[in-house]
N, C-alpha and C positions, 0 to 999 in steps of 0.2 A: 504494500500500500504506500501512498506516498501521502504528504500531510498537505493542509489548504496551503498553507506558503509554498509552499511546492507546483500546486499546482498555478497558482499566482505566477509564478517564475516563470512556469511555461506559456500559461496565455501571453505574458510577456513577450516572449519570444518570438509569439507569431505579429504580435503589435509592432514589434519591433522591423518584421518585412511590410507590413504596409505600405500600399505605395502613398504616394499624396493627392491621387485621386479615390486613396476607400480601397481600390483594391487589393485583395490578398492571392498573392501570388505562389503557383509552381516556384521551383528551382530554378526551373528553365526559364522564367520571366512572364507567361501566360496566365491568364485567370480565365477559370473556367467558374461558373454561377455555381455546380454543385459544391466544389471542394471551397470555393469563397464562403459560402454558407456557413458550410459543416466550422468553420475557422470562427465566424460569427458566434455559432453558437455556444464553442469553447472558453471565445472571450467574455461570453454573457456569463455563465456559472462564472467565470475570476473575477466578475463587477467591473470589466473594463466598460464603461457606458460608451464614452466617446469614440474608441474606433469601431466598435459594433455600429453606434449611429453612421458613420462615413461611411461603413459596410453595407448598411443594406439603403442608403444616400447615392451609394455607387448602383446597385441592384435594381432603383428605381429608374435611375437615369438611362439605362442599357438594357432596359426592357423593351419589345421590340412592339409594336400594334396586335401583331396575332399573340400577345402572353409570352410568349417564348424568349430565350435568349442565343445571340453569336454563342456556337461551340467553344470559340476561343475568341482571346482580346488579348493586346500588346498595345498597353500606356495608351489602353479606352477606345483602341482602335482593331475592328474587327477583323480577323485572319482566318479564320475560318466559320463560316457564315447558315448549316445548317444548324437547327436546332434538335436537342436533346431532347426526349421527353422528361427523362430522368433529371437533367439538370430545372427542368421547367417545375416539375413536382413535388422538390425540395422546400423551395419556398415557405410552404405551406408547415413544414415540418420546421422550419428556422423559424419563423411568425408564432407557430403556437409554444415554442420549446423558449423564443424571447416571452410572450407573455405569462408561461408558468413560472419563469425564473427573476420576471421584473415587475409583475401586477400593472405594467403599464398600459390602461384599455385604452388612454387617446392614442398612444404611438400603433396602437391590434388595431383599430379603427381607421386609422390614417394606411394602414399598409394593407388593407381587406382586396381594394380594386386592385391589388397588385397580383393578392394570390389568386384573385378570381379568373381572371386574364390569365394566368395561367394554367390553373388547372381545367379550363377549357378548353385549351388547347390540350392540354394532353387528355384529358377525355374523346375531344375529338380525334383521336389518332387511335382510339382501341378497334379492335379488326369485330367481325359477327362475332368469332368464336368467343374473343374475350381479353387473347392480350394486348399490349400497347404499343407498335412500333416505334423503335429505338429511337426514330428521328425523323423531321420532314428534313428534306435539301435544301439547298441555297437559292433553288428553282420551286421549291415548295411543293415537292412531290413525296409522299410518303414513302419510307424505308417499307421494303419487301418483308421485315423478316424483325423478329423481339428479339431481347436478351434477358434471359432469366433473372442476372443481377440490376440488373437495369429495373424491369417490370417488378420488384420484388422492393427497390425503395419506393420508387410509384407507387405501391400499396399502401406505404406508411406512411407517404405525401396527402395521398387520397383520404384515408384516415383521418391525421391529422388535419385538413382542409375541410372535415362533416365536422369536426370539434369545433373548428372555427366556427363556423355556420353557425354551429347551432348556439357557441356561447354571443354571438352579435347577432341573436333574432333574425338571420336571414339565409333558412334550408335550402340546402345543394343537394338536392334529391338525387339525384342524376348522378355525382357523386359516389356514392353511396352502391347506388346499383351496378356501376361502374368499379370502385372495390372490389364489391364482392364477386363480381363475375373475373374481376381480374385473382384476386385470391383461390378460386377453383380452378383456373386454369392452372394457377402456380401449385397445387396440390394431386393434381386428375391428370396436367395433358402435359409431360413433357417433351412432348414432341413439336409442344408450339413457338419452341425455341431452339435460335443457332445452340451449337456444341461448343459450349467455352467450360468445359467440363475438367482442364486438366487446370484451372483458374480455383484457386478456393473462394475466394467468393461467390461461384455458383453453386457452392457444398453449403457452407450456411448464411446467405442472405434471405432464404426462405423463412429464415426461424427469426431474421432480424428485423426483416420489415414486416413483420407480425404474421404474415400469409398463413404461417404453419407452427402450431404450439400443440402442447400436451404430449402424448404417446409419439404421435406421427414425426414430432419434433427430434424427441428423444432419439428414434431410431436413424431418422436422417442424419443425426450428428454422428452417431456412432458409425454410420457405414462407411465413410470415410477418416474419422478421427485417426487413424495408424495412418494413414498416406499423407495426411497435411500437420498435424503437432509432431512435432521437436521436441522432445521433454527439455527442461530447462533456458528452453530457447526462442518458443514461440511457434507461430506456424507459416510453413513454407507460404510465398503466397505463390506457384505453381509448383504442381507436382513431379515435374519432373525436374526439379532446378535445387540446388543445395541450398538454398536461400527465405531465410525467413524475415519478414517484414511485421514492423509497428503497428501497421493501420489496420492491417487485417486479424492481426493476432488482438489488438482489443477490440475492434469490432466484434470478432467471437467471443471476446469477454460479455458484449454488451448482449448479445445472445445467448449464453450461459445464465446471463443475470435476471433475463427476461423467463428464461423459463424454472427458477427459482435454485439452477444448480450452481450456488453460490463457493462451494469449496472447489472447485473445477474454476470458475472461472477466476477467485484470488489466488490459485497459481499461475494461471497462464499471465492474469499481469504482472506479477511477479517476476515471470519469468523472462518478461519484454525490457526489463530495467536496465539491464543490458546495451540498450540503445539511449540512455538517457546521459545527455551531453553533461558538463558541467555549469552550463549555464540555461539548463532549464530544460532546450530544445533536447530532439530526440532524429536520431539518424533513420533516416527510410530502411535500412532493412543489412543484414549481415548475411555476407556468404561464408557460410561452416564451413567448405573443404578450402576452400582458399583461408580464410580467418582474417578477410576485410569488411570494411563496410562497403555495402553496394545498394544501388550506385553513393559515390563517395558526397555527398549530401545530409544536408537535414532539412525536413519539410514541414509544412507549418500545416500541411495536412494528416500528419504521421503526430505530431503535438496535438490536434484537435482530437482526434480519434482518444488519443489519451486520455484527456483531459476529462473527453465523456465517458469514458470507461471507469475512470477514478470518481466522477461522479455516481454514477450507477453504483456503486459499489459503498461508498462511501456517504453518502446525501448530503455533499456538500452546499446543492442549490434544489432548489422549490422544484427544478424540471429534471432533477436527477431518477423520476420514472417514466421521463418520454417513451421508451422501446417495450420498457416494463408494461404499459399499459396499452399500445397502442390499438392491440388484436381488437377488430371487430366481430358481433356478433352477425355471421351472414344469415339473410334471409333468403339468397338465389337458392333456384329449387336445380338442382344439377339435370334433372331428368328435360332440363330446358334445352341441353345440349344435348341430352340422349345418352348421356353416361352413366355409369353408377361413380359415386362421389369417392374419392380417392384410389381410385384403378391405377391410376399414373402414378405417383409414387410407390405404389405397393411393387407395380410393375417394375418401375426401376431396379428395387432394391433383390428381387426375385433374379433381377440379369447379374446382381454386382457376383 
């Protein structure tokens, strides 16, 4: 565990790369809307108020007509120009994760058109069957094809975006029904996704962005837990690579935590401490056979991860049960697609 000055240190850290337009930056100089967020919401639990305000001050400004945002940005200037869905559906999960952590309803109120606009757009982008294509183009043409991890924070965006609603009096019905048709698919049809299977974040972002809890949970983490943790070290974030990474190794924390297996997951942060710099920040990820860091970085997306994970763990702050709480209770009736309700994972785990 690490203590609140600790974590203080590290939100720090990420304040510290700020650009002076709000943005919170890659390594590599680009700000992408998801990982800006997720940095956001790190520095809310540390009580940084002011670069969180420039943060989502920059996120208003770079919002595009259809909700959506540029894939990427360079000093506010757009380089790559389709939009995410996944980056789009965040929002919603940074807006309600500021208001449990700050009580502030005029700034929930002031930032409502933002996420509305957005999660329309990614509503508008989910296929008959149920899930949400990755992305429109820079020509505004819907992607062919989802991704598991992608559609699996969608879920928690979408979630969290009925919360909103429903605490500022104005229901997103659509929303909702859109969840939960998106949550069946992510438990029923894995087939409604590209194969980014040797990625662990398509192993448990199912159980992070609420899609998948209880039993079905349990067993999905266990069917890959020997191929991706590292004892003492965290977990690989691909499976065929020596290399285990910050962000994804508490990310699984945060899904450990959600589904109430709390001694699992205060080792595994434990075990990520490893990467934690001297002055707060925390290095993207270490290659075991070589015994570098890799790549030779520290990321201010690899410190937010943290930071939420120490919260979950800890309750440092008011929204330290964002994940914890997310899962919806669905009402879609599965026999609407003509399936019986969890064939697709059982399926899976039958092949492993």
């Amino acid at each position: 565990m690490i203590s609140r000055e600790e974590v203080v240190r590290t939100a720090e850290s990420i304040a510290a790369i700020q650009q002076d337009d709000g943005g919170v930056p890659w390594p590599e100089g680009h700000v992408d809307a998801w990982n800006h967020i997720e940095c956001l919401m790190a520095m809310s639990v540390a009580g940084l108020g002011e670069p969180v305000r420039r943060g989502y001050a920059w996120l208003a400004r770079h919002q595009r007509a259809d909700g959506s945002w540029p894939m990427k940005l360079v000093d506010g200037v757009p380089t790559e120009l389709g939009g995410e869905t996944n980056h789009a559906a965040y929002i919603a999960a940074g807006i309600w994760h500021h208001h449990l952590v700050t009580g502030d309803q005029r700034f929930t109120e002031e930032s409502w058109p933002m996420v509305k606009a957005a999660l329309d757009y990614v509503a508008g982008l989910q296929t008959e069957r149920g899930e949400i294509v990755w992305e429109r183009d820079a020509l505004g043409r819907p992607s062919a094809y989802a991704l598991l991890t992608g559609c699996s924070s969608i879920h928690q965006g979408l979630r969290c975006g009925v919360l909103l609603a429903e605490h500022l009096g104005d229901p997103q019905p659509h929303w909702e029904l859109a969840a939960d048709r998106l949550a069946h698919v992510l438990t029923s049809h894995p087939e409604a996704f590209a194969d980014k299977s040797r990625y662990s974040m398509d192993w448990y972002y199912p159980v992070l962005g609420g899609a998948v809890r209880g039993r079905q949970a349990f067993e999905l983490l266990e069917r890959e837990w020997a191929t991706f943790v590292v004892p003492g070290l965290g977990i690989r974030c691909v499976s065929d690579q020596p290399w285990v990474t910050g962000a994804e190794t508490c990310e699984l924390v945060l899904a450990l935590d959600a589904l109430g297996d709390r001694e699992r997951a205060v080792a595994l942060f434990a075990d990520m401490q490893h990467l934690r710099h001297e002055d707060g920040s925390y290095w993207t990820g270490w290659q075991f056979a070589n015994r570098k860091h890799f790549p030779h970085e520290r990321s201010g997306y690899t410190a937010a991860a943290t930071i939420l994970a120490a919260d979950a763990l800890s309750g440092f702050s008011a929204g330290a049960g964002l994940f914890r709480d997310l899962a919806g209770t669905s009402v879609f009736d599965p026999d609407v697609c003509g399936c019986a309700a969890d064939t697709g994972l059982r399926a899976s785990a039958e092949g492993h």
